[in-house]
C-alpha positions as a LaTeX table, in Angstrom:
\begin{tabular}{lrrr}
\hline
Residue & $x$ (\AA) & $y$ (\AA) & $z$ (\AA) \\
\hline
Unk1 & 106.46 & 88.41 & 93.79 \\
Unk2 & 105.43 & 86.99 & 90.35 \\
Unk3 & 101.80 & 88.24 & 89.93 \\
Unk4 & 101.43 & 91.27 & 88.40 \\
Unk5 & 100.18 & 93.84 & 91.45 \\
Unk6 & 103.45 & 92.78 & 93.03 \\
Unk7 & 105.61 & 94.33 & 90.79 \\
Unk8 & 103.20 & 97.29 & 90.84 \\
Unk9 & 103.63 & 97.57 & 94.35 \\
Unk10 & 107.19 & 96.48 & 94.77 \\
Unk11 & 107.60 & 99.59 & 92.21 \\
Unk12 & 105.53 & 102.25 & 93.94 \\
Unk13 & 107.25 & 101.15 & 97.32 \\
Unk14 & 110.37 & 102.42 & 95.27 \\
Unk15 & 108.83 & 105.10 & 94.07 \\
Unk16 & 107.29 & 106.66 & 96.84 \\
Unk17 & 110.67 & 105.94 & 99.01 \\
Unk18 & 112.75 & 107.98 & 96.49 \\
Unk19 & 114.93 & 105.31 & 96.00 \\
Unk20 & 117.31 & 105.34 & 92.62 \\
Unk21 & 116.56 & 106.14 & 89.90 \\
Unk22 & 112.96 & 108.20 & 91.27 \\
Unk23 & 113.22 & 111.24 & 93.26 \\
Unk24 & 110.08 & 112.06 & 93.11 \\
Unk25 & 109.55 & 115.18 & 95.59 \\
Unk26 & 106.70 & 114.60 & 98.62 \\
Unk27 & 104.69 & 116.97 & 97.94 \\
Unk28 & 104.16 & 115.35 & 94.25 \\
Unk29 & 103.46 & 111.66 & 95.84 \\
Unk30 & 101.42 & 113.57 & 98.10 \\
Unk31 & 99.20 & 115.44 & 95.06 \\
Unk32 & 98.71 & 111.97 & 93.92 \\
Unk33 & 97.48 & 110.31 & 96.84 \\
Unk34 & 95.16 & 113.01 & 96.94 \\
Unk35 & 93.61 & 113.43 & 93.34 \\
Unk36 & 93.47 & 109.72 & 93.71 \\
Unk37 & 91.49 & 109.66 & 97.09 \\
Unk38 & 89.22 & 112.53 & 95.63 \\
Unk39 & 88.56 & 110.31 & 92.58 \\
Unk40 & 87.29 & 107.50 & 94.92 \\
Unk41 & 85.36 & 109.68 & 96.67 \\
Unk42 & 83.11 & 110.95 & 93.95 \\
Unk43 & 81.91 & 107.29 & 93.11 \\
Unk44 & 82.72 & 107.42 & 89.69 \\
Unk45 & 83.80 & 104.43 & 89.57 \\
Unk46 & 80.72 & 102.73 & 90.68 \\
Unk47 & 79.01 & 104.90 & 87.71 \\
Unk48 & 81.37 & 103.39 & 85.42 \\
Unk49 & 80.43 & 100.12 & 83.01 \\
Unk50 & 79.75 & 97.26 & 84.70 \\
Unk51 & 79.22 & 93.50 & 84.58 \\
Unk52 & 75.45 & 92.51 & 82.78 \\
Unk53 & 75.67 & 96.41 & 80.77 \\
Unk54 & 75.56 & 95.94 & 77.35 \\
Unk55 & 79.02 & 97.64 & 76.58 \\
Unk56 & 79.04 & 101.09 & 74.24 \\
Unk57 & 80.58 & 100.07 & 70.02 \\
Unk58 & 83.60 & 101.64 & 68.63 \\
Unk59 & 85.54 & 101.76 & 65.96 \\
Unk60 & 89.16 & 103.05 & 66.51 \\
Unk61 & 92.45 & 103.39 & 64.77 \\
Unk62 & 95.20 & 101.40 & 65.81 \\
Unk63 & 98.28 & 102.47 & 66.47 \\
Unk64 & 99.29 & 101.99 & 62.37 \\
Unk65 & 96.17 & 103.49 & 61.46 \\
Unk66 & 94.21 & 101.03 & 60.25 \\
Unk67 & 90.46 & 100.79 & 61.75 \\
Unk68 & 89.49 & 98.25 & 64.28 \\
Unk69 & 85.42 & 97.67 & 65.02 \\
Unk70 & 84.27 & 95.89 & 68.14 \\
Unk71 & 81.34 & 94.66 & 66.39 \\
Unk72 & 84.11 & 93.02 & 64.03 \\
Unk73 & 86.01 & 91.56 & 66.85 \\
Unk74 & 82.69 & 90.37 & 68.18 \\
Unk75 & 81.42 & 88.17 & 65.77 \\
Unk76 & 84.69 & 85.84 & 66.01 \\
Unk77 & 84.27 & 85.49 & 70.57 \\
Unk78 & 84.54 & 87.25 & 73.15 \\
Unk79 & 86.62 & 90.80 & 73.57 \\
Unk80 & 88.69 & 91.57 & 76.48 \\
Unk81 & 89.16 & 95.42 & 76.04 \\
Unk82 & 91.59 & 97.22 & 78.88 \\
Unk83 & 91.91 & 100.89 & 79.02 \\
Unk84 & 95.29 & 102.85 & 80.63 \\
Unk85 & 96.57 & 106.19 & 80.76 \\
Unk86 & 99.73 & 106.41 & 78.23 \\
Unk87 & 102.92 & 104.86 & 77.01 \\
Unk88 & 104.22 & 107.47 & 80.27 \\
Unk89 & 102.36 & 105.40 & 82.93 \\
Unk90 & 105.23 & 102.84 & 84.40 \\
Unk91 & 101.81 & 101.26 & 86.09 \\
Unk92 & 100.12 & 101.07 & 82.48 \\
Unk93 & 103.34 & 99.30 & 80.48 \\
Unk94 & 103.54 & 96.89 & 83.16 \\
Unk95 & 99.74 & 95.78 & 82.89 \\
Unk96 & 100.13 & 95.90 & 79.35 \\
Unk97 & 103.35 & 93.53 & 79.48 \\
Unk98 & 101.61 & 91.18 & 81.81 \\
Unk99 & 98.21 & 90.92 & 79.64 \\
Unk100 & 100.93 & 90.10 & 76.24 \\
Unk101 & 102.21 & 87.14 & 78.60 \\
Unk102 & 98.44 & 85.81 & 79.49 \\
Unk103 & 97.19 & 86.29 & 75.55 \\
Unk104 & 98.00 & 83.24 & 74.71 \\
Unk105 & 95.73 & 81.64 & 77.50 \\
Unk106 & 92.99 & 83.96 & 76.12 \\
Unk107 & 93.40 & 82.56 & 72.65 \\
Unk108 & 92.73 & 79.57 & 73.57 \\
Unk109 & 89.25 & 80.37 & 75.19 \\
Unk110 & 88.64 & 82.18 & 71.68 \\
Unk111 & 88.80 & 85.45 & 72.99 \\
Unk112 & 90.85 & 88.79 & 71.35 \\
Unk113 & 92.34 & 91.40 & 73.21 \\
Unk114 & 92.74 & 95.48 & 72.93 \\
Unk115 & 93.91 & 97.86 & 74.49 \\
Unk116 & 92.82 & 101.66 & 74.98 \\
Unk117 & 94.27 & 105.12 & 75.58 \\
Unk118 & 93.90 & 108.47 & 74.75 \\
Unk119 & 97.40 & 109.20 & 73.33 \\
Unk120 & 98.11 & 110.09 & 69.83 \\
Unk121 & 99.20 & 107.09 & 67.09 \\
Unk122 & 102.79 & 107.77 & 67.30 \\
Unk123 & 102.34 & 107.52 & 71.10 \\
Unk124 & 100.55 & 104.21 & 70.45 \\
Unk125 & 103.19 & 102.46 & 68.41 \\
Unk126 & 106.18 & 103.37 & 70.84 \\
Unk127 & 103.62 & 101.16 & 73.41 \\
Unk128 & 103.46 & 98.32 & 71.60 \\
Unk129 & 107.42 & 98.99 & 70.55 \\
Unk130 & 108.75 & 99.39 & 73.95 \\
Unk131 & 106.55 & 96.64 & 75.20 \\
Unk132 & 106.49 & 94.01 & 72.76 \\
Unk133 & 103.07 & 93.93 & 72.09 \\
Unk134 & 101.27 & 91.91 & 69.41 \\
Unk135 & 97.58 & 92.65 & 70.25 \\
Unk136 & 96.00 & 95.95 & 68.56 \\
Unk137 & 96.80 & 99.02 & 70.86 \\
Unk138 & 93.76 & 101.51 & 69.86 \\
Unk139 & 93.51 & 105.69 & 70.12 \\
Unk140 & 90.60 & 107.35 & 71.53 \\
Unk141 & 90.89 & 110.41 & 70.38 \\
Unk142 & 89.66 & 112.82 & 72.91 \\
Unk143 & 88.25 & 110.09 & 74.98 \\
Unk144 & 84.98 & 109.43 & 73.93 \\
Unk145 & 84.73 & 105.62 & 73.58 \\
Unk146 & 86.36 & 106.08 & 78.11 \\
Unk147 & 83.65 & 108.00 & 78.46 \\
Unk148 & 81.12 & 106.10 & 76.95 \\
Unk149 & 82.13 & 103.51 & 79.58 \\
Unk150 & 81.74 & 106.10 & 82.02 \\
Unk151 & 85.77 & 106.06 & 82.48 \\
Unk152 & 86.68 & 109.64 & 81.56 \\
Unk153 & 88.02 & 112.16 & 84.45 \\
Unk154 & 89.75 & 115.53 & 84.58 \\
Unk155 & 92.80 & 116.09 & 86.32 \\
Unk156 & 92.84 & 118.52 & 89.07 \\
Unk157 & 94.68 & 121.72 & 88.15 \\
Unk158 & 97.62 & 121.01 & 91.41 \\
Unk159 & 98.05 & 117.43 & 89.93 \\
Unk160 & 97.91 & 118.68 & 86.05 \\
Unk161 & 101.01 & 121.15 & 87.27 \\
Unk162 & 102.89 & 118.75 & 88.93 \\
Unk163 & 102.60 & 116.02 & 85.44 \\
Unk164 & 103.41 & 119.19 & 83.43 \\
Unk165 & 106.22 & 120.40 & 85.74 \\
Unk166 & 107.50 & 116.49 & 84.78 \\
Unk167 & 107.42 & 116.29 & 80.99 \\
Unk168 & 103.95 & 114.70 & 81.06 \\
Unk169 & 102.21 & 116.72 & 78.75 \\
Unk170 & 98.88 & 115.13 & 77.98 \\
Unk171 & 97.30 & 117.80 & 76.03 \\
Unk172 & 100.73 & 117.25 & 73.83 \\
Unk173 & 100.93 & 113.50 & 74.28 \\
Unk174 & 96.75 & 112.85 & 73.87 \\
Unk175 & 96.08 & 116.14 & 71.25 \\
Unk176 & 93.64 & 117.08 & 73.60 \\
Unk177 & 93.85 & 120.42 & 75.22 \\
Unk178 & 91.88 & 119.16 & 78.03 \\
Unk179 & 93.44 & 117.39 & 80.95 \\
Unk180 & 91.62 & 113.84 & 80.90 \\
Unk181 & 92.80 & 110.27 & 81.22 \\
Unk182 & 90.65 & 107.32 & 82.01 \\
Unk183 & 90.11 & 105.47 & 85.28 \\
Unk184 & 92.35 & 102.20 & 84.48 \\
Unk185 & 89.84 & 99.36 & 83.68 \\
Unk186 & 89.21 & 95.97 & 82.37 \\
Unk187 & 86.16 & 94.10 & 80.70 \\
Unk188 & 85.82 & 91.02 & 79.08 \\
Unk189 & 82.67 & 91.77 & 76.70 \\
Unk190 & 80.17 & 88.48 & 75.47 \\
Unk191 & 79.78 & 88.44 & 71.57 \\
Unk192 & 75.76 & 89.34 & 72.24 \\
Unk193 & 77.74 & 92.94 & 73.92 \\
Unk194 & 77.02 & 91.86 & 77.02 \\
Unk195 & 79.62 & 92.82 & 79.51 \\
Unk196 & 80.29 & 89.48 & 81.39 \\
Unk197 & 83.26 & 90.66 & 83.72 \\
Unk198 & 84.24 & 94.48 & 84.66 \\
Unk199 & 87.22 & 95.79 & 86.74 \\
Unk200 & 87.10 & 99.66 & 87.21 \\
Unk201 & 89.60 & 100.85 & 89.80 \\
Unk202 & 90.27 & 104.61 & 90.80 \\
Unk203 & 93.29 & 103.70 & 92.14 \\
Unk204 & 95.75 & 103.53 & 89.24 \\
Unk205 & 98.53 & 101.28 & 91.10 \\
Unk206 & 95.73 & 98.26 & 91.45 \\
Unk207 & 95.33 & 96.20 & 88.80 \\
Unk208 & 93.29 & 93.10 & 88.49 \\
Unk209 & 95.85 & 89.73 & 87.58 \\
Unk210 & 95.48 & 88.63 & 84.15 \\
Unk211 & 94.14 & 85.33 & 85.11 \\
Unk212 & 91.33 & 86.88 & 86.93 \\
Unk213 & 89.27 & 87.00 & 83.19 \\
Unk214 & 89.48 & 83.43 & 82.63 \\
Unk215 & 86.06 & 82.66 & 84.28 \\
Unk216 & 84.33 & 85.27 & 82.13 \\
Unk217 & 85.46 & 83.36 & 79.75 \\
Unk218 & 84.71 & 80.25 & 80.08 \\
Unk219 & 81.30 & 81.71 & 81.01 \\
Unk220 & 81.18 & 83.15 & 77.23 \\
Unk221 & 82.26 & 79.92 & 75.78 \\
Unk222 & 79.02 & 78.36 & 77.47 \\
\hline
\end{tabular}
């Protein structure tokens, strides 16, 4: 039970059973099994960046405000870039704790490591406070560098009422007024841009084990 998609599912077992502290109602568990399902089912995902693309530039602010440029990153090694949904996302904050525990193995290979969301730079900061982050944690404001990677959705409206209905207010939390969020992914990016490993999952209770990007890069060092 020490890999990462344990605890995810170990949590969602509790979640989903109601068991304390969640008491999350069925019909809400059941709104997101199906927004979830329908998200599969439009093959977005497959649409989505992938391994061999040459992966979209940005520049973002990080969660202090200072500017941080892939192409900058780039010229130093590889880039492992992971986007999640929000500082809200219990999923999200433990991905993000489990990629702070594998950064130093990353190092190593050369690489550098950011993260991405949509939230706001106050959001930001209480993500890398509240998770003891060290690596940049960037803001895509309104979600254009997710949807460059073809990441980018819109909630349904019955899913949208049951986040509002529970203090998740991502036109508040992202300073959007448009209910988006990106599919959780990973990529490990070459220095040439080439995208050398992608993990793009609908399904925002899988996520891919830390140690599942150290072939990418060891293929980068090559």
């Amino acid at each position: 039970m020490n890999g990462l998609q344990a605890k995810l599912d170990a949590f969602k077992a509790d979640f989903e059973a109601g068991n304390p502290p969640y008491n999350a109602p069925s019909a809400v568990i059941e709104a997101m099994h199906r927004a979830t399902a329908e998200l599969k089912a439009s093959g977005q995902a497959e649409r989505a960046m992938k391994t061999g693309d040459k992966a979209p530039p940005f520049s973002l602010k990080d969660a202090e405000g200072g500017v941080v440029s892939s192409s900058e990153l780039l010229a130093t090694g590889p880039l492992i870039v992971s986007f999640y949904r929000g500082v809200w996302c219990p999923y999200c904050n433990m991905e993000l704790q489990a990629l702070q525990s594998a950064l130093p193995a990353y190092k190593k290979r050369g690489a550098q490591l950011v993260a991405i969301s949509p939230q706001t730079q106050p959001n930001s900061r209480r993500s890398a406070r509240e998770n003891g982050l060290t690596y940049p944690i960037l803001c895509d404001t309104r979600g254009e560098i997710g949807a460059a990677f073809g990441l980018k959705f819109s909630l349904p409206q019955y899913l949208a009422a049951f986040y509002q209905k529970a203090g998740i207010d991502l036109p508040r939390i992202n300073d959007d007024p448009e209910w988006t969020l990106p599919m959780p992914a990973r990529y490990v990016i070459a220095p040439s841009g080439i995208i050398l490993y992608a993990d793009v999952n609908p399904d925002y209770t899988r996520r891919p084990e830390p140690e599942a990007l150290l072939p990418a890069l060891r293929n980068a060092a090559r």
